[in-house]
C-alpha positions, 0 to 999 in steps of 0.5 A: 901763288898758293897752287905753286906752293902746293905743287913744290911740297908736293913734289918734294915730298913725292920725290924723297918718298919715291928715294927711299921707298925701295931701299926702306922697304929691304931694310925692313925686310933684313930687320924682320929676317934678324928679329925671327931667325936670330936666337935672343939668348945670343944678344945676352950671351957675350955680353955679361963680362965687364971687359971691353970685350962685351962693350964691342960686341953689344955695339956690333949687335946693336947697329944693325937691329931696328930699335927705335930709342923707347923700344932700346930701353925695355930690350936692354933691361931685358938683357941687364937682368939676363946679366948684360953688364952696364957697360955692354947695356951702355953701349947698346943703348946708345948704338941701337937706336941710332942706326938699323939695317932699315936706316942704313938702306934709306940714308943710301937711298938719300945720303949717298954711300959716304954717309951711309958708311960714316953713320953705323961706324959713328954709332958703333965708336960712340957706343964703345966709348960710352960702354968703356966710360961707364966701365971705367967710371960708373959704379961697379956692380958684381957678376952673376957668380958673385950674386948680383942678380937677384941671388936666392929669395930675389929675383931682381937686380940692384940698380946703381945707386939704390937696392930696388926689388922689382917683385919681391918682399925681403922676408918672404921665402919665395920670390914671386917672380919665375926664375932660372938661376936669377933672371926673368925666362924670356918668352920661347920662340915656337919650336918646329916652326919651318922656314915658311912659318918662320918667312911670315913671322919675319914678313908680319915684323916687318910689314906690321910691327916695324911700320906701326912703330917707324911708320908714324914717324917717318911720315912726320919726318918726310912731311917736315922735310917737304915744308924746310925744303919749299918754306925755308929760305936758304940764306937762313941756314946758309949765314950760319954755314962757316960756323960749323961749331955753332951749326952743331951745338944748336943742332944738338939743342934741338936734337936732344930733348925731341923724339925722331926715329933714325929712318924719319931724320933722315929726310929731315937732315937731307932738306937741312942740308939743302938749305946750307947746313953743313954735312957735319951738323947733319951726321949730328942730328942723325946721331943724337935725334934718335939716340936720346929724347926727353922720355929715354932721358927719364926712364934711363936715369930711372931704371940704370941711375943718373951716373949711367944717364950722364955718362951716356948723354957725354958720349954721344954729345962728344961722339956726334960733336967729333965725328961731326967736325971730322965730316966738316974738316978732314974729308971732302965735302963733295962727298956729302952734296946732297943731290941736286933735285931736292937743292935746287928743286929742279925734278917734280914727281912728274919726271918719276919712272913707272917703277918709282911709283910702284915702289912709293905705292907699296910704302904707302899702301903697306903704311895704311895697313900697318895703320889699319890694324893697330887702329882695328886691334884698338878699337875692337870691343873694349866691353868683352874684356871689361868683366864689370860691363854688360855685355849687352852695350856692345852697340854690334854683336860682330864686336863681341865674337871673342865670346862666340869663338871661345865659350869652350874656354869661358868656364876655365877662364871664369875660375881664374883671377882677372887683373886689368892695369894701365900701363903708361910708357908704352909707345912701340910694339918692342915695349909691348913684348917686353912688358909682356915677358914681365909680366909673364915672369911673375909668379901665378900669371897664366896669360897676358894680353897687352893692348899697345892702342889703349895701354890696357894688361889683361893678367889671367891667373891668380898672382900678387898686383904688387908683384906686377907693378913692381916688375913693370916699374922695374921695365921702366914702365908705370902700372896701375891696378884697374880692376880684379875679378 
């Protein structure tokens, strides 16, 4: 009994795997195309006027990107402070991390075309309208011209309900933050890079970056989907099925306050609906799992104000509920079957081509590296940024060459102040960029070096650690002051 068991998770989790290895893996590379070659001022160009105009383009530019909903949050802060208003930062926020080129492939690979179709246009319309709501109904703020951003003195923006400095003192003449005409200089992209350099940077993103960030995830989610698959009882699910309503609000219940990416609820979804959840109710998890989770609830209703966070929390809870009824009554459901080997169990991962094995063995194998080095890049030798330790108690000299290979650079960097903070909040590679680029706006700092695996900042020139605490609480993280040398 316990052997079958095995066997039936087994094949299910193969199978789902061997479904989406392929198409995942071309979402993942168009993701690391668009994140090298496209330019970053043009998410921050068009997205400035308070018109619906801007809304519809953050929308569009959000539905493709491969953000997940904590990656979304420091990314347009990035673009509120380049002057983005907060109707365009709206509808990014909710239209980003619902859907991306990668997600869009996999729901393909196993949703069918109907559903890969209905997702990115749900998360498009429910991006507009949750932009135009805060337009309409959120608090106005002026445009750059007028002085919002920062203005002379201030280099931060004033949030909704409150005047916050990020980095500045009100008295002083100069702001401690690096500022061109009022907002944070993004960090340069390399110039002279060819398309080969450029095809590794997109290679690196996608096979590094991403799969660190969607990888922990996804896993989750396909090892959840197996267990619903061989351990849910379809009646449970299927009693429930002509309550379509009901099917969707409970969804939304258990949708909201959890954390799941778009790729990893997708699985998630697809076994739901093998057990009898409506194809409805599905579309809604998909929406609502990845757009909101207890944390974006916080740091939202912190950085942007709780008028904004209702507002957009309205949104996508009416978006997922009418395009979810849409699904249910208006178009055929035999467009939305699921297929019939994950229903009825009726393939094993023994009926796989050699092909899909390939696919799956390069996820996998792709996985474990991505795994690896962030595993690595944690645990290297703690001790040789750590200036208050002996050097001596690194337990193996391979640990250190850091010090070998840079004694060049020993001197310069011993004359120059050395800050250490903990940041909390931190959960995907976008959030190390974007406290980064922070921290690089402030005045003073030469270099910055952020550990994703231990929430360690490594600040390198003489600067105010007020100045970088508040810029980082101003990202929506939390900074701490560990030690100055």
């Amino acid at each position: 009994m316990v052997l079958n068991w095995i066997e039936s998770y087994w094949d299910a989790l193969v199978m789902m795997t061997a479904e989406m290895a392929p198409y995942l893996l071309l979402g993942f590379f168009i993701a690391g195309l668009l994140h090298t070659f496209v330019p970053r001022t043009l998410y921050s160009k068009h997205l400035a006027p308070r018109n619906m105009k801007s809304v519809v383009k953050a929308a569009a530019i959000g539905v493709p990107l491969p953000l997940c909903s904590c990656g979304v949050i420091p990314t347009t802060v990035s673009l509120r402070k380049e002057g983005a208003s907060h109707g365009a930062c709206t509808s990014f926020l909710i239209a980003t991390p619902q859907t991306g080129v990668d997600s869009i492939a996999a729901t393909y690979s196993l949703m069918g075309l109907p559903f890969a179709i209905i997702r990115p246009l749900a998360a498009l319309f429910t991006a507009m309208f949750g932009g135009w709501l805060v337009n309409k109904f959120g608090r106005p703020t002026p445009s750059r011209e007028e002085g919002e951003t920062y203005g002379e003195g201030h280099c931060c923006h004033e949030h909704e309900e409150h005047e916050e400095h990020c980095c500045c003192h009100e008295h002083e003449e100069h702001c401690c933050c690096e500022h061109d005409h009022g907002h944070v200089q993004p960090a340069p992209r390399p110039h002279g890079r060819g398309w080969w350099e450029g095809l590794l940077e997109a290679f690196d993103y996608a096979f590094v970056d991403m799969m660190q960030d969607v990888g922990k995830w996804l896993v989750v989610g396909l090892l959840i989907a197996a267990l619903i698959t061989v351990a849910v009882p379809s009646e449970w699910l299927a009693a429930l099925h002509d309550y379509k309503l009901l099917n969707m609000l409970i969804v939304l219940a258990v949708a909201i306050p959890m954390y799941v990416c778009a790729t990893g609820s997708i699985p998630i979804a697809v076994s739901l609906m093998a057990k009898g959840l409506t194809p409805g109710a599905a579309l809604v998890l998909l929406m609502a799992g990845p757009a909101v989770n207890s944390a974006s609830i916080l740091v939202i209703g912190k950085v942007f104000g709780k008028r904004t966070l209702w507002l957009y929390l309205l949104s996508i809870i009416i978006g997922a509920i009418l395009f979810g009824l849409g699904i249910d009554y208006l178009l055929p459901q035999d467009w939305f079957a699921v297929q019939a080997g994950f229903a009825n169990d009726e393939h094993c991962a023994h009926g796989l081509s050699v092909m899909d094995w390939v696919w799956v063995a390069a996820l996998v194998l792709l996985l474990i590296n991505a795994f690896w080095q962030m595993h690595r890049h944690g645990h290297s030798c703690e001790c040789c940024h750590d200036h208050d330790h002996n050097h001596e108690a690194c337990e193996h000299e391979a640990h250190c060459h850091e010090h070998q290979s840079h004694e060049h650079t020993a001197h310069e960097h011993a004359i120059a102040e050395v800050t250490r903070y903990t940041i909390s909040g931190m959960s995907c590679n976008h959030c190390k960029a974007n406290v980064e680029r922070a921290i690089r706006g402030v005045e003073g700092v030469e270099d910055v070096d952020v550990n994703l695996a231990t929430g360690i900042a490594t600040v390198t020139g003489h600067h105010d650690p007020e100045c970088v605490i508040r810029q980082v609480d101003d990202f929506g993280y939390s900074a701490t002051i560990i030690s100055e040398n």
